[in-house]
N, C-alpha and C positions, 0 to 999 in steps of 0.2 A: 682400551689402551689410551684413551684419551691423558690419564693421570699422570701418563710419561710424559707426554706433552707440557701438558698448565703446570704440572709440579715442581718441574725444575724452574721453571720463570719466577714461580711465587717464591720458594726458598734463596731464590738468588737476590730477592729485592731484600726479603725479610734480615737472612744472613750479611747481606754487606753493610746495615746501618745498626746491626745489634750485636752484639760481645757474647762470647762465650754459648754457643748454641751449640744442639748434637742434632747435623743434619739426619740422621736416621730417626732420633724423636719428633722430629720435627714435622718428616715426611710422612712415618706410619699415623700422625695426627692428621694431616690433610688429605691422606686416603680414606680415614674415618668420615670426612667431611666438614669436622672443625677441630679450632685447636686453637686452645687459650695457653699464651702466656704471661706470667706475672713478672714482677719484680725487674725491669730489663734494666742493662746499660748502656747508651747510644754509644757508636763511637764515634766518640768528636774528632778526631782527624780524619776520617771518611768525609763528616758533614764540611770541614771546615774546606779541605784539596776540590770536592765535587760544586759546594754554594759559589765556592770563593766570594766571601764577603768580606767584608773590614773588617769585621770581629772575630775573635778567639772564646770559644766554647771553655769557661769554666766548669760545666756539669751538665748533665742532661740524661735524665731516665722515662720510663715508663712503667708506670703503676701495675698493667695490665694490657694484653694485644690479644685479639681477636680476630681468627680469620674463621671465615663460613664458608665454604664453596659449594657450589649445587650441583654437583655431578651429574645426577640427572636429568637437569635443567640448565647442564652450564649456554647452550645457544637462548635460550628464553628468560634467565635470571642472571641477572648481576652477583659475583663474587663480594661480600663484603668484608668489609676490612675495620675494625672497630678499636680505637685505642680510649683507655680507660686511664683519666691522667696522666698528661704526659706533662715535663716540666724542663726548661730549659735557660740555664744562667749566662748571660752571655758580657764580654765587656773589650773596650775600644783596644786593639791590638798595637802592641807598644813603640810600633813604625819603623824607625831605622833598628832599633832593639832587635826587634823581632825579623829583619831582613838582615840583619846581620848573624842572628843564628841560623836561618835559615839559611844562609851562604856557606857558615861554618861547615854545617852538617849538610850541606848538597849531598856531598857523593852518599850517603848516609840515607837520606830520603830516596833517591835516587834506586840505591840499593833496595830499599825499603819497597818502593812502586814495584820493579821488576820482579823482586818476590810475593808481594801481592798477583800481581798478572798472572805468575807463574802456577801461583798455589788456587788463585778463582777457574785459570782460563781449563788446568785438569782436571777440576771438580766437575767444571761443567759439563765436558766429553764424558766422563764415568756416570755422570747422572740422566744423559740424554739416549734412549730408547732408541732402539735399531728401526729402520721403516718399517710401520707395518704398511702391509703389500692392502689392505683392506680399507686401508686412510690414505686416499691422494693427497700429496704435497699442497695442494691448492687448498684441499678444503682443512688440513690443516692451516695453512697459514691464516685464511680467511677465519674460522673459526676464535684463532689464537685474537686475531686483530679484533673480534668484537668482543671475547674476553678483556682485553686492556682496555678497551675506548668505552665498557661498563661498567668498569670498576665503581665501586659504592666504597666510601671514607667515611667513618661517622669518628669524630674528634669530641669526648666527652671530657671538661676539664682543662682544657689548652690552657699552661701559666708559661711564659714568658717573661724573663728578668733581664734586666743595662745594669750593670752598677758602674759609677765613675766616679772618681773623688768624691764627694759625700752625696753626692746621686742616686737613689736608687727608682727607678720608671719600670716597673710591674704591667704585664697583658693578662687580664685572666677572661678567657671566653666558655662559658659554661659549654657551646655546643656549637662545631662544625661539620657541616652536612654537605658532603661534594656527592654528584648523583648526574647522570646522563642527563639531557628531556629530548622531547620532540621541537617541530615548527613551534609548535602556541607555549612553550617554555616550560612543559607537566612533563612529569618524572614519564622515564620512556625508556624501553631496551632499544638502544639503536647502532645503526652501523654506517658504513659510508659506504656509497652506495655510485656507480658510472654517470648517474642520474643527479643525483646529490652531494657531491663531494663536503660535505659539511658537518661538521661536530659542534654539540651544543652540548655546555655542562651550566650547571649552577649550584654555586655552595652559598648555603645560608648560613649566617655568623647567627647567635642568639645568646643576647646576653652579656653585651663585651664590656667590660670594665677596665678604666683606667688609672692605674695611681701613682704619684710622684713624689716623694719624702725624701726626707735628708734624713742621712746617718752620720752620727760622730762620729771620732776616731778610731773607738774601738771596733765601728760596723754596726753596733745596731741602732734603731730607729726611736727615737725616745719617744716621740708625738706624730702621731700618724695622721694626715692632713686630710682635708675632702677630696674624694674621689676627683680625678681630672675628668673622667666621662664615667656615669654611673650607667648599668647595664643596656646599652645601646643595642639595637638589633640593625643587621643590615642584611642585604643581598646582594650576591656580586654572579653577573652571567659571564660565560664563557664562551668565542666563537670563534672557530677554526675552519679555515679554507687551504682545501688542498687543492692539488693541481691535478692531479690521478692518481689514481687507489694505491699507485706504488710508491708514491710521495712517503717520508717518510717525517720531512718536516713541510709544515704549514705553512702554506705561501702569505695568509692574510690572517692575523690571531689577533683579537680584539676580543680584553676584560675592562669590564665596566664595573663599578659598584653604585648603588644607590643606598640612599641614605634618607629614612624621609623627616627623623626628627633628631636633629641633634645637638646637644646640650654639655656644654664644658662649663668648669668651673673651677678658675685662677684664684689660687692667695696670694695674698703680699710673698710668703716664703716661698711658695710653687715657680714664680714670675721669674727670678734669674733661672734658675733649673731651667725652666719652659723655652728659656731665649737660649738658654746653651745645649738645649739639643738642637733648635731650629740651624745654631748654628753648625752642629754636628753637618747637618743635613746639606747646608752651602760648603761645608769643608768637602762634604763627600763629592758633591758635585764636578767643585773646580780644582779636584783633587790632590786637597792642599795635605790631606792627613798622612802624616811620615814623611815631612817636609822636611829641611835640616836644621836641625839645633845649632847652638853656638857651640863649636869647637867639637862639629862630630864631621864625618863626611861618611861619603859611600863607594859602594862600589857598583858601578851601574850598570858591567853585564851581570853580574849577580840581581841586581835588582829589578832589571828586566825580562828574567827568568822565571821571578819568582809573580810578576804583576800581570804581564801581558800572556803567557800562560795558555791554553790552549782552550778550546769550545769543545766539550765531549760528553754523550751520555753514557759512557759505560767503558770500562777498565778495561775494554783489551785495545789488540794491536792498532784498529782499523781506529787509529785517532787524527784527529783533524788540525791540524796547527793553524789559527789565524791570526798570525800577529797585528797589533792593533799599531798603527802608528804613533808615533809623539805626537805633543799639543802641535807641534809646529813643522811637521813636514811636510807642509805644503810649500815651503821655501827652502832650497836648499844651504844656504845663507843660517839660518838657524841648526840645521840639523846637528849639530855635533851638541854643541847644548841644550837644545830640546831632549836628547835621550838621556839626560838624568831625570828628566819630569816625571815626577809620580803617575799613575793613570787615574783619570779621572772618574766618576762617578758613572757615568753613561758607558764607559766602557764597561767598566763592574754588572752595572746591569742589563748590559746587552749581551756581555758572556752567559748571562744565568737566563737569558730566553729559550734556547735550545734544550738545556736541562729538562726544564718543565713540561714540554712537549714530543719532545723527539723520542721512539720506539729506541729500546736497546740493541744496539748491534748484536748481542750476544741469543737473542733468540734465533739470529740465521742458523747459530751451530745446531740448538736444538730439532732446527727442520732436518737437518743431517746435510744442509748446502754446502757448500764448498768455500768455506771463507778467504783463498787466494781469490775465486773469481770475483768475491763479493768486493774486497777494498780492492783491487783492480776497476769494478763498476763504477763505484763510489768516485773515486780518482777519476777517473774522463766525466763523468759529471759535471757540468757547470756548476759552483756554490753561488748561490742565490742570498742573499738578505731577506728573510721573508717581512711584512711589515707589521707592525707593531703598535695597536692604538689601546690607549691605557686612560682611562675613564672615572672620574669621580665624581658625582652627584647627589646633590642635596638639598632636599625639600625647605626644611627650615632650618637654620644654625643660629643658638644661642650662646654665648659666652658671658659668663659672669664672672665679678672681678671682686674679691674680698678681704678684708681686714683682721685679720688675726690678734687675737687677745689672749693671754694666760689669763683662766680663772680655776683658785680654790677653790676645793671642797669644804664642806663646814668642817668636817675632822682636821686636827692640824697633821696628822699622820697620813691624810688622804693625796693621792702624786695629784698634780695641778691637769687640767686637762685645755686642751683647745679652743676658742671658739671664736666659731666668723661672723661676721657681718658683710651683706652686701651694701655693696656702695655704687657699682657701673653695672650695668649691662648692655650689650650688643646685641642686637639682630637683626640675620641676612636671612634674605629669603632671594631661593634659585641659582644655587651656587655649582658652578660647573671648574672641574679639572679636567684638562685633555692631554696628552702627550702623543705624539706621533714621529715614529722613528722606524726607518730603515738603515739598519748599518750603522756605522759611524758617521757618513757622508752626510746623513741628513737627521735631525732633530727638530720637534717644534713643539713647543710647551700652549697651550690656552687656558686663562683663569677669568673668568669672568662672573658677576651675581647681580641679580635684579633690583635688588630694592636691600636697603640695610638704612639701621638707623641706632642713636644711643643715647640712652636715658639714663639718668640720676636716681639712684635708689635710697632711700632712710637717710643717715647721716653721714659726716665725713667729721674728723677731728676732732669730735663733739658738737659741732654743727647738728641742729638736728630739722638740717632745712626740709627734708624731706619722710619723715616717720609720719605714718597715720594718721595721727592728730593734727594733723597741718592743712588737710583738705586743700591740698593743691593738685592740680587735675595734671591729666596727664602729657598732657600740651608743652606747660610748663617743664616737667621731668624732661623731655624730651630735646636735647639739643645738636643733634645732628641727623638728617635726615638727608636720603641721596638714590635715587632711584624713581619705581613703580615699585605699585603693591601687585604680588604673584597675583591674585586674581584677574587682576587688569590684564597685566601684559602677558598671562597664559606659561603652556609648558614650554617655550622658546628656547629654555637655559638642557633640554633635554635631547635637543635638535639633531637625527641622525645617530643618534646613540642607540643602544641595545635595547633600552627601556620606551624608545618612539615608534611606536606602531605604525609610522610613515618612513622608518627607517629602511632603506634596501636590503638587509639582512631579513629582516622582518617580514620581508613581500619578495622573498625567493630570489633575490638578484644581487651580482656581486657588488659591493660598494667601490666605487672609483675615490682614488684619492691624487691630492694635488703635491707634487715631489720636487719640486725645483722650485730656485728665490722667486722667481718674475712673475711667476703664473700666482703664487700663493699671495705676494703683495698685492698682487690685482684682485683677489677674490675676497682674500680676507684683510680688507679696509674698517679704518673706525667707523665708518658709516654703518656697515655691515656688524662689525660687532656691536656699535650700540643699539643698533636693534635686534638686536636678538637677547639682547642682555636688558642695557638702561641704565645702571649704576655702573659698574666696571668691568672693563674690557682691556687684556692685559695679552699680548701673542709676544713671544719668545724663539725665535726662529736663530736655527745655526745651521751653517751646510757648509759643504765639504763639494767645491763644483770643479769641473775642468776647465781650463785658460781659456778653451772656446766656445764654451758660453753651451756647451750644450746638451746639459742635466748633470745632476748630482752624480758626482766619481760613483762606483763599484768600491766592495772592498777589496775585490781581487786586483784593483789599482794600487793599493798600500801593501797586498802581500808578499811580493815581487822584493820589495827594498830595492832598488836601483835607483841610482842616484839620478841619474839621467831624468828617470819619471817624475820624480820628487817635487820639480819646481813648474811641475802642468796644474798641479793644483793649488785652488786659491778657496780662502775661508772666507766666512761673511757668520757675525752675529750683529743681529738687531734685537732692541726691546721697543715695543711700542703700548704704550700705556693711558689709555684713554679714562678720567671722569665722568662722569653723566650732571646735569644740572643737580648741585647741592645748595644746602642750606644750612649754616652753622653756626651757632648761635654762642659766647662764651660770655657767660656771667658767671657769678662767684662757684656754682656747686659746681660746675663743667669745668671749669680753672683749678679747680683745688685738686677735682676728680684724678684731671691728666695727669700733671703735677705728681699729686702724690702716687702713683702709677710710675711715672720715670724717677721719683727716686725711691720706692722699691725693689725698681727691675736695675739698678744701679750700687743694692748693698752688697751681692754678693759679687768682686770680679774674680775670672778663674781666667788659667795661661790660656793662652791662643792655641788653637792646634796646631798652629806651624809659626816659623819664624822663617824672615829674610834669610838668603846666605852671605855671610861675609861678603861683602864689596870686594872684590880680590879680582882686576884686572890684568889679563896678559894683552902686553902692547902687541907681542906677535902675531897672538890669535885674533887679534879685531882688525887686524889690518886685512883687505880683503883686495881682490884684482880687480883690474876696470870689469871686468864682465860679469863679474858678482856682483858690484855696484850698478851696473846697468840692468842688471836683473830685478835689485827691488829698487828700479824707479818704475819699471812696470804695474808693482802692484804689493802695497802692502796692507794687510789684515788689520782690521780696523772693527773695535764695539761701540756700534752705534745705539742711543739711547734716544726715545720721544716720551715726552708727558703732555698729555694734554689735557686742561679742565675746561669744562665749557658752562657756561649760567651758573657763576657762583654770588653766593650771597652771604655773607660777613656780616653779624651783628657783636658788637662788643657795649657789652652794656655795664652801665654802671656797677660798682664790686656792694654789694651788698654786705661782705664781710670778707675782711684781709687779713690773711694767716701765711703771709706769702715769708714771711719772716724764718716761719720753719720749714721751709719746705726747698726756696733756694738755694741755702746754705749745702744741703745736701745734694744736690744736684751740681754743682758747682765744686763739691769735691770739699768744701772748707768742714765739715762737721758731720760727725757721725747720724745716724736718722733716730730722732727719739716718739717716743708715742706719747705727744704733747695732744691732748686733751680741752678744748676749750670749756669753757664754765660759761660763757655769755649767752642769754638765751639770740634766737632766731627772731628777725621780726623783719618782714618780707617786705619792700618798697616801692611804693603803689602811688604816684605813676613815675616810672623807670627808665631817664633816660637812656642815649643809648647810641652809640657810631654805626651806621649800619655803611657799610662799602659790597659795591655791584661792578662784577666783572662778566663783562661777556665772553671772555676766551682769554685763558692762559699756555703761551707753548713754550716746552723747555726742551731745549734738544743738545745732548750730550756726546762727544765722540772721545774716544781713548784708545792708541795703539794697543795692538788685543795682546804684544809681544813686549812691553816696552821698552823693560832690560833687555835685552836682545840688542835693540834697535837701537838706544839709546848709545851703547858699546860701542858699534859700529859704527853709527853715524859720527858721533865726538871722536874718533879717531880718523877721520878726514879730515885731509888739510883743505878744503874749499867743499864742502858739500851743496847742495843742491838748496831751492827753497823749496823744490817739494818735499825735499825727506825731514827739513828742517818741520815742515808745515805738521808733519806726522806724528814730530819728537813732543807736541804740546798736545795736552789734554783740552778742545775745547767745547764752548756751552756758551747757547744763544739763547736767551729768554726774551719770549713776545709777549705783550701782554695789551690785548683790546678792549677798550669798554670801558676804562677802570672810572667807579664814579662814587663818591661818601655823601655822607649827607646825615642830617640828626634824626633821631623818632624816638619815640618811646613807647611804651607796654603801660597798658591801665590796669586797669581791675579783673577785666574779664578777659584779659590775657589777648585783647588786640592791639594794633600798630596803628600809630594815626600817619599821615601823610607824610613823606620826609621833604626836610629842609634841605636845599643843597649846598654843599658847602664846596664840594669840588665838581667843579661839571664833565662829562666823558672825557676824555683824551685817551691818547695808545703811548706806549712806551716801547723800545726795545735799549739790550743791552748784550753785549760779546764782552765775553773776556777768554782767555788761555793762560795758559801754567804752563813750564817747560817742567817735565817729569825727569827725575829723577837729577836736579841740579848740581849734585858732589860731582856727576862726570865731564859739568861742561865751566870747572875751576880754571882752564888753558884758555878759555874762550871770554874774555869780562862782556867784548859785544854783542855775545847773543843775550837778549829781553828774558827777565827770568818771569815776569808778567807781562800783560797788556791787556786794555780794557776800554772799548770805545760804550760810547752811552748817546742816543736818539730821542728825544725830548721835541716833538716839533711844538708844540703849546701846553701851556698846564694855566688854569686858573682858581686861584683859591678866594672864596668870599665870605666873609661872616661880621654882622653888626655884634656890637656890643654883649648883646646878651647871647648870642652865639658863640660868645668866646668866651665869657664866662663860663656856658655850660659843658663847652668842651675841656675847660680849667678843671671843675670840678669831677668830670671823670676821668682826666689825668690826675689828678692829687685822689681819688676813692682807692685806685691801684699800689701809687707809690705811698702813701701814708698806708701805716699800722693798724685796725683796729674796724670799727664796723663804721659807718656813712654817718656822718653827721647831717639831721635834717634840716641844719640853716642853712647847710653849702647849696643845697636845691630848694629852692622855697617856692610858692605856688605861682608868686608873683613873675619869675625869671619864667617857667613852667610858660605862663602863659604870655609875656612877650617874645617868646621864641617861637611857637604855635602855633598861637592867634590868628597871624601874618598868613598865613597858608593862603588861607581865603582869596583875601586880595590879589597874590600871585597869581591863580589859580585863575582867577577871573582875569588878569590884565592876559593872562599867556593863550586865555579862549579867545580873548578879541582880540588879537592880532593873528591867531591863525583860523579865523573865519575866513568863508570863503564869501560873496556877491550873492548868492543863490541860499546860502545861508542865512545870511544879513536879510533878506528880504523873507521868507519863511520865518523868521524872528519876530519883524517888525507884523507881520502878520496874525503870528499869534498874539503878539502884549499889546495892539492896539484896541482893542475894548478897557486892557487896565489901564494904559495909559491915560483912557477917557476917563474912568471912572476911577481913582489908584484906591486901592484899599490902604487900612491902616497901618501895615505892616507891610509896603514895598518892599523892603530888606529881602523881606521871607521868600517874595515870590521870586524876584531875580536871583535868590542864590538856587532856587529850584531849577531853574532853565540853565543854570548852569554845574 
């Protein structure tokens, strides 16, 4: 009787995401014990109401679906589930458009759910088997629950399609593999157990393909560009902590992926596409997408209906409504205009956590339980945030950056075909993504990588400073470098992840994590992350706290809506952004490199996904009572920003050849980008002046009201406001800078640096400035500062004889002049009065910081040549020195 049990589960999952099925073929095939279907059609309004994702499903089928069950083995063998090309078109959902039909046709949809409900929740009861007296409830249940927690996925052919204005971004994954394991990560039938509250899965990706082309007007694709990632393999594990076996969601879920080689490759045409999804990806976050257009509006309990929306895995009654709050309900001061705010990204994807995990309500029916007791249970339950850590990892990351050419075929009838040339390459090694979120209340982003570095490849513009025949090493190619090499600095970037065999998951124990601002700023310091990294260390942290300071709000704080509550909680975002000691070197191929880089990534501009809203002020509604006003002098929400560089080092070396002619214009917006070609050969400049500037520490630290329209509104409609809230209405930014010191050198032959000449000696600087944001609102006010800007200078000293300023002349004039180096402007003779001199510094700057004990150890050793001087005195005193 088992098959009354598993068979209504499987047909319920299969039946709600596929069109047109006859549950009784269906069934009499899964009592056989398999059962293939071809040809499917997904239904995309199931995927789009249950993902809720930004996108609208254009199409989506299945080639082929395959279930196996093992009846006789269902405790000991996993049911598999096998799809046979599955393909899926997807593209950006058309925002207010689409919320306003969706407003339209409410009652509609509405309608629509309740007769779903109606037509799933009887099928169910018809399909589920009377108790048998021979099967306890328990060990059904227990049975059922290791049936789902071994399910076996094999994805053969995964395509996924974006198309957006002439965009088209293609997924094709030859093969995905989700499967249980055990402790040591190998395929395992397993269960959860009083003992072990814990689930482990792992799906292997194999083969994943990435591609990015542009289509014309009519849709199709003329020239189809190099792959953006060609068949990449990954791994990604799965870890699930429950709290006891009746847990139905995960208290602790942590997916990790590794990645140990991976290799993209950019063209000139791929480059804007590539930045307009990244941007897609910041739209989604600060959830600007379905923002307002000019001369549209909305309607915002409609569109808070349709956003904020509920957290559920399964279409019946027992649904769980969590409303998410506004950007800004932490002050009640904002609240009425904060609830037109779109929801943001983190919302989106913290709705779709439960999905993935949580068992279906809908199998209580099939035990034959009592589903009033059951959402009666549910309901006096505490709702819990379970936490959330989300992992990316990568051994080595390479990026290559290329040139695209139209070239003929010899036939004049033959289509022209593509071709690239590389000219940049990037590579990181130990590159780490983390994400750690409970709730809304708390989020915290880490990106950090060990060592990276970027070389110059073949040619650029016809330059052919670097093709093969040039026998230039690779030193040279090489101009930016910043970090450790992975071998040195070890797995650090893997640190407590799923893949660290010192990991607490890994050694039977539950992982602790850090939940609140105070405790996390104190652990995780630049110090801290630049050791564990080297090259860059990047922490993102927002949270959502109580007025008293004492941890991260609940969401059951924001479910309530009471107004009264509203203004207990206060927000904080920080970014803190650390360098590791760099080295960056810009002579001609590295200048042209970047250059023509931002003005490729600058020919295509497409619309913004969102625009401002009309400036449209109500004098009534900004006016606020003292007690509002006293409310945010308490406390207003503020994005704070640090960068910090530490041991940088700046060479700008003489221009070897200048093409700057073509390349500014277009960047600058005056002229379209041509594929201007040089004809003059390369001829490499040996020995190579050069500005080299050393800084020991740069901080730049940025702060911006996180609300500012808001604030702005308010505050300019006081007639005497405060200077704290004034202090709040300016965007400001402090840069420090330690050490900063230039000086000349140049490169010989064999690709070394001789001593440098100083031309400016250390000193520190600092500098403040502020912006009043948003200035149309304060046109009543002339005497509030629309800038201001103090500057700290305690000494600066700049020195340079003659020939020193010569040589600095001439790679000033190598940049702004036209055309390749003329070899009179640097002659040997200049060369060597600027040089020469070293020596003698060098020597006068040891004898004055000698010490008495030194001086006498000196005269001790040179007293026999003293006696005796050889021929060449020069020689031996510059040896002692």
């Amino acid at each position: 009787m088992l098959e009354s049990y598993v068979t209504p589960i499987l047909m319920s999952y299969v039946n709600r995401y596929i069109k047109n099925l006859k549950p009784s073929d269906l069934q009499l095939s899964l009592w056989g014990g398999d059962v293939v279907l071809s040809k499917l059609e997904l239904k995309l309004d199931v995927l789009e109401q249950e993902l809720k994702l930004p996108f609208t499903f254009l199409s989506g089928h299945i080639h082929e679906l395959r279930i196996h069950v093992p009846w006789t083995k269902l405790g000991s063998e996993p049911v598999v589930i096998t799809i046979n090309t599955m393909e899926c078109i997807l593209k950006l959902k058309d925002g207010i458009q689409d919320d306003h039909e969706s407003c339209g046709s409410n009652s509609t949809n509405h309608s629509t759910t309740e007769n779903t409900k109606s037509s799933v929740k009887p099928r169910r009861i018809q399909q589920a088997a009377p108790t048998d007296p021979d099967l306890p409830p328990g060990y059904v249940q227990s049975l059922i629950r290791r049936v789902v927690n071994n399910v076996n996925i094999v994805i053969n052919n995964l395509i996924l399609k974006y198309v957006e204005d002439d965009i088209v971004l293609s997924v094709n994954i030859t093969s995905a593999d989700c499967y249980t394991v055990g402790e040591l990560w190998d395929r395992a039938f397993m269960d959860i157990s009083a003992t072990d509250l814990v689930l482990r899965k792992v799906i292997n990706f194999s083969d994943c393909t990435v591609c990015l082309d542009k289509r014309n007007a009519s849709g199709k694709i003329e020239f189809y560009q190099d792959p953006l990632l060609y068949k990449c393999s990954f791994r990604t594990r799965l870890h699930f902590t429950y709290d006891n076996l009746n847990s139905k969601m995960p208290s602790v879920i942590k997916i990790h992926t590794l990645v140990e080689s991976l290799k993209l490759s950019i063209t000139d045409q791929q480059l804007p596409m590539f930045i307009r999804i990244m941007q897609l990806g910041i739209a989604l976050y600060y959830g600007e997408i379905g923002n307002f257009k000019d001369g549209e509006t909305d309607d915002s309990t409609c569109y808070n209906k349709d956003m904020l929306g509920n957290i559920t895995g399964t279409e019946d009654e027992t649904r769980i409504d969590m409303q998410y709050p506004a950007q800004y309900k932490g002050q009640e001061l904002y609240s009425q205009q904060e609830d037109e705010q779109p929801q943001g990204w983190v919302s989106w994807a913290w709705s779709f956590v439960p999905a993935i995990v949580s068992y279906d309500d809908g199998e209580e029916d099939y035990l034959g339980n009592d589903s009033t007791s059951t959402t009666h249970q549910q309901k006096t339950q505490t709702l819990k945030d379970p936490i959330v850590s989300i992992g990316f990892y990568c051994t080595k990351a390479t990026v290559t950056f290329k040139l695209t050419e139209m070239q003929a075929e010899s036939s004049y009838y033959s289509p022209q075909k593509v071709k690239s040339k590389e000219v940049l390459c990037w590579e990181q090694e130990g590159t780490t993504v983390e994400a750690l979120m409970m709730g809304e209340p708390f989020f915290d982003c880490q990106i950090g990588f060990v060592g990276c570095r970027a070389m110059c490849l073949k040619g650029i513009m016809g330059v052919k400073d670097f093709e093969e025949n040039m026998n230039r090493t690779e030193t040279e190619a090489c101009f930016f470098i910043c970090g450790e090499n992975l071998s040195v600095k070890g797995l650090t970037y893997l640190t407590n992840s799923l893949f660290d065999y010192r990991s607490p998951e890994n050694n039977g124990t539950r992982a602790e994590f850090i939940l609140d601002a105070a405790n996390h700023k104190e652990t995780y310091t630049e110090i801290a992350g630049m050791q564990r990294f080297g090259a860059f260390y990047m922490d993102y942290l927002y949270t959502m706290e109580n007025a008293s300071g004492k941890g991260s709000a609940n969401q059951q704080d924001f479910s309530s809506g009471k107004s009264e509550d509203l203004g207990t909680v206060q927000e904080k975002s920080t970014k803190s952004l650390v360098v590791g000691p760099l080295d960056f070197r810009l002579d001609s191929s590295a200048v042209h490199r970047i250059l023509k880089m931002i003005a490729c990534a600058l020919e295509h501009e497409y619309e913004p996904y969102s625009r401002l809203k009309p400036d449209i002020k109500d004098e009534n509604e900004t006016m606020r009572n003292p007690e509002e006003v006293a409310s945010l002098e308490e406390y207003i929400p503020t994005r704070h920003t640090s960068v910090t560089l530490l041991k940088c080092t700046c060479t700008i070396f003489m221009a070897e050849f200048n093409l700057l002619d073509h390349l500014l214009p277009v960047i600058m917006g005056e002229k379209n980008s041509s594929n201007f070609m040089n004809t003059t050969n390369f001829q490499s400049v040996r020995p190579l002046p050069s500005i080299q500037i050393l800084v020991d520490k740069i901080n730049l630290e940025h702060s911006v009201p996180m609300y500012a329209e808001q604030l702005v509104h308010v505050v300019s409609s006081l007639t005497q406001p405060s200077d704290n809230l004034l202090h709040y209405c300016y965007a400001h930014c402090y840069l420090k800078i330690f050490g900063f010191q230039a000086g000349l050198t140049s490169l010989d032959c064999r690709g070394s640096y001789c001593l440098p000449v100083p031309i400016i000696p250390s000193f520190s600087t600092a500098l403040y400035g502020k912006l009043l944001k948003l200035p149309t609102c304060w046109t009543k006010r002339s005497q509030i500062a629309i800038t201001e800007g103090i500057f700290e200078l305690p000494n600066l000293t700049i020195q340079a004889t003659r020939a020193q300023t010569l040589l600095l002349q001439a790679i000033y004039q190598s940049w702004s002049h036209i055309g390749n180096v003329s070899s009179s402007a640097v002659n040997e003779a200049l060369m060597n009065e600027v040089f020469q001199t070293i020596d003698c510094r060098r020597f006068l700057r040891l004898l004055l910081n000698f010490r008495p004990w030194m001086w006498y150890s000196l005269l001790t050793v040179t007293r026999p040549f003293l006696k005796n001087p050889p021929a060449d005195r020069q020689c031996y005193l510059f040896f002692f020195f």
